[in-house]
C-alpha positions as CSV (number, residue, x, y, z in Angstrom):
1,X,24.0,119.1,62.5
2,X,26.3,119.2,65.6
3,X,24.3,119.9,68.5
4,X,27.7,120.5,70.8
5,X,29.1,123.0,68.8
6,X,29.3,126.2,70.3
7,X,29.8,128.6,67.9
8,X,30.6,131.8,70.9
9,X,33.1,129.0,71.7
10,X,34.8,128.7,68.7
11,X,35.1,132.2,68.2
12,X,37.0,132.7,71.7
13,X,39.3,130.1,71.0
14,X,39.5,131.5,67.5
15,X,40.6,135.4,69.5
16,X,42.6,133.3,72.1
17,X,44.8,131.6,69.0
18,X,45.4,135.1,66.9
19,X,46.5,136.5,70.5
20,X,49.4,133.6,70.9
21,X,50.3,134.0,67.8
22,X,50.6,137.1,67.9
23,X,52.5,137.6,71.3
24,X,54.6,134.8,69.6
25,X,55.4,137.3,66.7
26,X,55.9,140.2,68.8
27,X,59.0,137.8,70.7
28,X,60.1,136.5,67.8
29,X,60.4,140.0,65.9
30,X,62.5,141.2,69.3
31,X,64.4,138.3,69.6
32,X,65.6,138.7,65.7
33,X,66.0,142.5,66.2
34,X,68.7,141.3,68.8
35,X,70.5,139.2,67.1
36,X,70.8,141.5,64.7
37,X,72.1,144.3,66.6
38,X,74.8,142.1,68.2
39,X,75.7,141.3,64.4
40,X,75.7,144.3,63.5
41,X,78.4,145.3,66.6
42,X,80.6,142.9,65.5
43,X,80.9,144.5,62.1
44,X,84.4,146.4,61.8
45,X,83.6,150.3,62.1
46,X,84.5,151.1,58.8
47,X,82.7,149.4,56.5
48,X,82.6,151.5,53.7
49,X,85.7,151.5,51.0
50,X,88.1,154.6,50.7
51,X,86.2,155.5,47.6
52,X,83.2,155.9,49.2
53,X,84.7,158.0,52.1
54,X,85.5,160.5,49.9
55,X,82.2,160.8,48.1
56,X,80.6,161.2,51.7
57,X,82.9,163.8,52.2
58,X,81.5,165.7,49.0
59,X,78.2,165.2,49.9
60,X,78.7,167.8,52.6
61,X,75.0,168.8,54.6
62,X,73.1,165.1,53.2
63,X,76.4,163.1,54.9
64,X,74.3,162.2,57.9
65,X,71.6,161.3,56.4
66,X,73.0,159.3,53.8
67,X,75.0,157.3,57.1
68,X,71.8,157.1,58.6
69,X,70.2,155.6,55.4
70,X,73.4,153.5,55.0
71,X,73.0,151.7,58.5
72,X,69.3,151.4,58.4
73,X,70.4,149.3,55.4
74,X,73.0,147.4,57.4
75,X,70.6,146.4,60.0
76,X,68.0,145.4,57.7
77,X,71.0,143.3,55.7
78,X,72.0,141.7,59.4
79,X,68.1,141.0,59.9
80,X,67.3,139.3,57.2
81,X,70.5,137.2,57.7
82,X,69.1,136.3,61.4
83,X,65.5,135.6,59.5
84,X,67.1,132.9,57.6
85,X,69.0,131.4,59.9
86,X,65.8,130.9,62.0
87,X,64.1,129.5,59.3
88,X,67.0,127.3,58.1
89,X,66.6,125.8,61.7
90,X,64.0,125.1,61.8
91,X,63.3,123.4,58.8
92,X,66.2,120.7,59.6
């Protein structure tokens, strides 16, 4: 038995661990949320074919919610692009 083990100790160091990583997830998330945005501004504004156009133009009332759904989608597209690239760098 370890008679210098403190096990009140342990358990801060434990809370003290989960809150750095933690605050290192909350930075990382941001950070990746950036880089995404500023990919997704360098996109051209019209990324959707001629077809497509047209069958927004049909769907009338749902239109902005289907673009809304649509660049959700882009973001998340340009996010998990920027969550590989971190990973890819950090694997090298």
């Amino acid at each position: 038995m370890r008679f210098d083990y403190n096990p009140s100790g342990a358990q801060e160091e434990k809370y003290e661990r989960d809150r750095e990583e933690s605050a290192y997830q909350d930075a990382l998330d941001e950070d990746l949320d950036n880089r995404a945005n500023n990919r997704l501004g360098k996109l051209p504004d019209n990324t959707l074919s001629d077809e497509i156009n047209s069958l927004l133009e049909m769907a009338g009332d749902k239109r902005p919610e289907l673009m809304d759904t649509y660049h959700t989608w882009l973001f998340d597209v340009c996010r998990a692009v920027e969550e590989q690239r971190h990973e890819t760098r950090y694997l090298l």
